[in-house]
N, C-alpha and C positions, 0 to 999 in steps of 0.2 A: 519535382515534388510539388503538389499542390498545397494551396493556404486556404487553410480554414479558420473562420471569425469564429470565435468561442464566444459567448457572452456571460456565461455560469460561471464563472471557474471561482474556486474556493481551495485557501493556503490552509493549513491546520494542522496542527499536533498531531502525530498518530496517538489514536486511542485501542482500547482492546474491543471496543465497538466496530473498529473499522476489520477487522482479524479476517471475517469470512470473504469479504470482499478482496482482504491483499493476499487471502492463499489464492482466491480463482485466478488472478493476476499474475501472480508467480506462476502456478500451474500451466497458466497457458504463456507464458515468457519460455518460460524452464522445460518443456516437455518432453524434451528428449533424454531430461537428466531422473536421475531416480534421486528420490528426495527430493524434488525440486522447489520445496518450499520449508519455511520456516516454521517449526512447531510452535503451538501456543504458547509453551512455555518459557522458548526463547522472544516471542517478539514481548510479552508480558517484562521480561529481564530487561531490555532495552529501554522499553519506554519507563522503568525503574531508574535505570542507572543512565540514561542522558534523555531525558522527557524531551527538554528542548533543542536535540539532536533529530528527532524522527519524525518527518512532518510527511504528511498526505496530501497530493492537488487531486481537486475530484471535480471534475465538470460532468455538468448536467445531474447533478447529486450521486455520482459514482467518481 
């Protein structure tokens, strides 16, 4: 496996700003599953009921 020097990286809450980006992610995680991502309405549930449970790393601002 090769190492690669990140220099961006950024820890942070998930928010429902982040949404479109974490279904692309799943989507292409999950693609071979039907449903393979989380509806709006559940990740919206989540960052309700444990805010500081659901955090996002985004390097290079993704």
């Amino acid at each position: 496996m090769e190492t690669q020097i990140r220099e961006n990286i950024e820890l942070k809450y998930l928010s429902m700003d982040d949404y479109e980006e974490l279904k692309e992610v799943m989507l292409l995680s999950y693609e071979t599953m039907p449903d393979a991502y989380w509806k709006e309405h559940q990740i919206k549930t989540l960052i309700e009921k444990f805010h500081e449970g659901q955090v996002v790393i985004k390097i290079d601002g993704r």
